[in-house]
N, CA, C and O of each residue as an XYZ file, in Angstrom:
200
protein
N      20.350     12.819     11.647
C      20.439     11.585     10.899
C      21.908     11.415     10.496
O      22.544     12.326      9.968
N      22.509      9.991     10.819
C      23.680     10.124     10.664
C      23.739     10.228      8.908
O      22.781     10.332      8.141
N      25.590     10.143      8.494
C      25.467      9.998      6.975
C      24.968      9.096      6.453
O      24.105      9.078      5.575
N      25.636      8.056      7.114
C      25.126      6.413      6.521
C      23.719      6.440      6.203
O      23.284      6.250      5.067
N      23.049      6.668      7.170
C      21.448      6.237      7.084
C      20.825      7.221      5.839
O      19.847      6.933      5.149
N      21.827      8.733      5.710
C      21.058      9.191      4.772
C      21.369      9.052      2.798
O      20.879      9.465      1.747
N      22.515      8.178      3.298
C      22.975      7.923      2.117
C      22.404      6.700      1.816
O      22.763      6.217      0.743
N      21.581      6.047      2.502
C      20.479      4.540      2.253
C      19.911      5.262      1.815
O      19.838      5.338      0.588
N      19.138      6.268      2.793
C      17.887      6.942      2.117
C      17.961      7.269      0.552
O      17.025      7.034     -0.213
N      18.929      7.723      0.241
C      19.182      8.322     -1.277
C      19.447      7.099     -2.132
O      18.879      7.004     -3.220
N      20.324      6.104     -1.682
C      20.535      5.099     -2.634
C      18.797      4.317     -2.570
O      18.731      3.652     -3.603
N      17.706      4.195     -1.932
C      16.712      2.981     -1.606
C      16.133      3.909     -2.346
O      16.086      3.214     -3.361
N      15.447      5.334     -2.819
C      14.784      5.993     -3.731
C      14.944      6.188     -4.956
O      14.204      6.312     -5.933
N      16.836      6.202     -4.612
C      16.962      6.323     -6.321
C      16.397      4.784     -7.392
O      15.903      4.708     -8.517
N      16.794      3.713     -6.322
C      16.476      2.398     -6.941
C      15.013      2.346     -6.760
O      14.473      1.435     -7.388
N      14.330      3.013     -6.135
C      12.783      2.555     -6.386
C      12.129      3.817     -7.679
O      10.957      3.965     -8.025
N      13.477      4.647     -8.213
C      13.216      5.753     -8.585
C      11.670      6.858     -8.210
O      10.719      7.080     -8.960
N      11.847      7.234     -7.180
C      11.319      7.872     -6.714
C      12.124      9.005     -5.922
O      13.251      9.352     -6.272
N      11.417      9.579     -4.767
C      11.786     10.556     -4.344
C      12.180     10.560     -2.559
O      11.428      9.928     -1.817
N      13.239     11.216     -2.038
C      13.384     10.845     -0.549
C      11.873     11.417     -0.036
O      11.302     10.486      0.531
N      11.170     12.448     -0.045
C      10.346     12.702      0.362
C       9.237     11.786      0.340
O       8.372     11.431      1.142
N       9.618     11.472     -1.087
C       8.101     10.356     -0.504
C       8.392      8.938     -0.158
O       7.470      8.123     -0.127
N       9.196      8.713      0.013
C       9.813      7.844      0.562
C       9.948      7.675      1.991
O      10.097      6.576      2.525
N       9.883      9.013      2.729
C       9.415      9.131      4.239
C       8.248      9.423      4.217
O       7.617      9.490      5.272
N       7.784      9.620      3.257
C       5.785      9.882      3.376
C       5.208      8.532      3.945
O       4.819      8.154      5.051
N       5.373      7.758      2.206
C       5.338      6.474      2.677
C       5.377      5.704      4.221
O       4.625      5.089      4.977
N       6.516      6.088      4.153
C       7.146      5.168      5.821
C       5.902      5.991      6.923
O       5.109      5.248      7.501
N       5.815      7.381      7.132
C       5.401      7.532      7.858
C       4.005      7.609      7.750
O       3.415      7.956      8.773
N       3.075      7.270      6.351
C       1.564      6.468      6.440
C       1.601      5.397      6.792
O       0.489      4.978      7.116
N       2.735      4.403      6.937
C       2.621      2.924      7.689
C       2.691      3.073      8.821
O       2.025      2.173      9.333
N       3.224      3.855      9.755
C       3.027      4.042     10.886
C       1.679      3.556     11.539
O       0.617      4.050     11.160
N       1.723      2.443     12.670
C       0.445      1.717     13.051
C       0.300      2.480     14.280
O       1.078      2.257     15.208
N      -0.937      3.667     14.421
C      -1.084      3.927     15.958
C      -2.132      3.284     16.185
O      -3.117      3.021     15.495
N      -1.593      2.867     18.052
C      -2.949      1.957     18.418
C      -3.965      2.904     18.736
O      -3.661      4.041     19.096
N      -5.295      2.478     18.619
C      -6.456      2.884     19.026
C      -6.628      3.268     20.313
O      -7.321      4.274     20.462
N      -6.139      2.686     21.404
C      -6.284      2.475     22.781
C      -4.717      2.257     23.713
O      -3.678      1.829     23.211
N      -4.815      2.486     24.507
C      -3.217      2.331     25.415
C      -2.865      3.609     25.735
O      -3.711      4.442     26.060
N      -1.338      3.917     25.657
C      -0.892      5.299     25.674
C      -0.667      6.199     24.384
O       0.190      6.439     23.534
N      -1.961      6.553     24.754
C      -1.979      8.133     23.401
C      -1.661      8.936     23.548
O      -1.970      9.284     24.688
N      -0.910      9.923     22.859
C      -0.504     11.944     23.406
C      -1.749     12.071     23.260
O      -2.395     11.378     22.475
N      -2.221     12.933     23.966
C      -3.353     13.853     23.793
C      -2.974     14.497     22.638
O      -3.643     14.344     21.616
N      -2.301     14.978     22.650
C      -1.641     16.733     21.648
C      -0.634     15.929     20.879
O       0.331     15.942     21.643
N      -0.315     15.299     19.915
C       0.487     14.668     19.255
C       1.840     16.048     18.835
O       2.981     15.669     18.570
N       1.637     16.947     18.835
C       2.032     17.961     18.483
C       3.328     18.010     19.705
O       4.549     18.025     19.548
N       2.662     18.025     20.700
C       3.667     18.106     22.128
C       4.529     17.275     22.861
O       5.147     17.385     23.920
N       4.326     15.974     21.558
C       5.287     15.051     21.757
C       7.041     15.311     21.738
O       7.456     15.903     20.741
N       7.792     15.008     22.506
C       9.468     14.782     22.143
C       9.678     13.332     22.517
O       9.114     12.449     23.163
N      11.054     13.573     21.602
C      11.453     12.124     21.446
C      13.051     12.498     21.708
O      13.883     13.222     21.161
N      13.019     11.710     22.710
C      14.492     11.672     23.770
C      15.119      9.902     23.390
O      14.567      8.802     23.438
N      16.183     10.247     23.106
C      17.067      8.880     23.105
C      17.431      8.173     24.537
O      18.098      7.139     24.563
C-alpha cells in the first residue's frame, strides 16, 4: 500500500473516529460476491496479480 493511500486510511478513521481496522472490516463486509459466474472454488487459493 502506497503512503498516500495509507495516510487516507488514517486521516478517513480518525474523522469517522474509529479505527483503521475496522474501517477495512467494514469495506471488506461490502464486498458484493456474485452468486453465480466466476467463483474460486477455494477462495483461499486466490492471487491477485496487477
Amino acid at each position: 500500500m502506497s503512503e498516500r493511500r495509507l495516510n487516507k486510511l488514517r486521516l478517513y478513521a480518525a474523522i469517522k473516529d474509529t479505527t483503521m481496522t475496522h474501517v477495512i472490516e467494514d469495506l471488506i463486509d461490502s464486498l458484493k460476491i456474485p452468486e453465480t459466474g466466476n467463483q474460486v472454488s477455494d477462495p483461499t487459493s486466490f492471487v491477485y496479480r496487477r
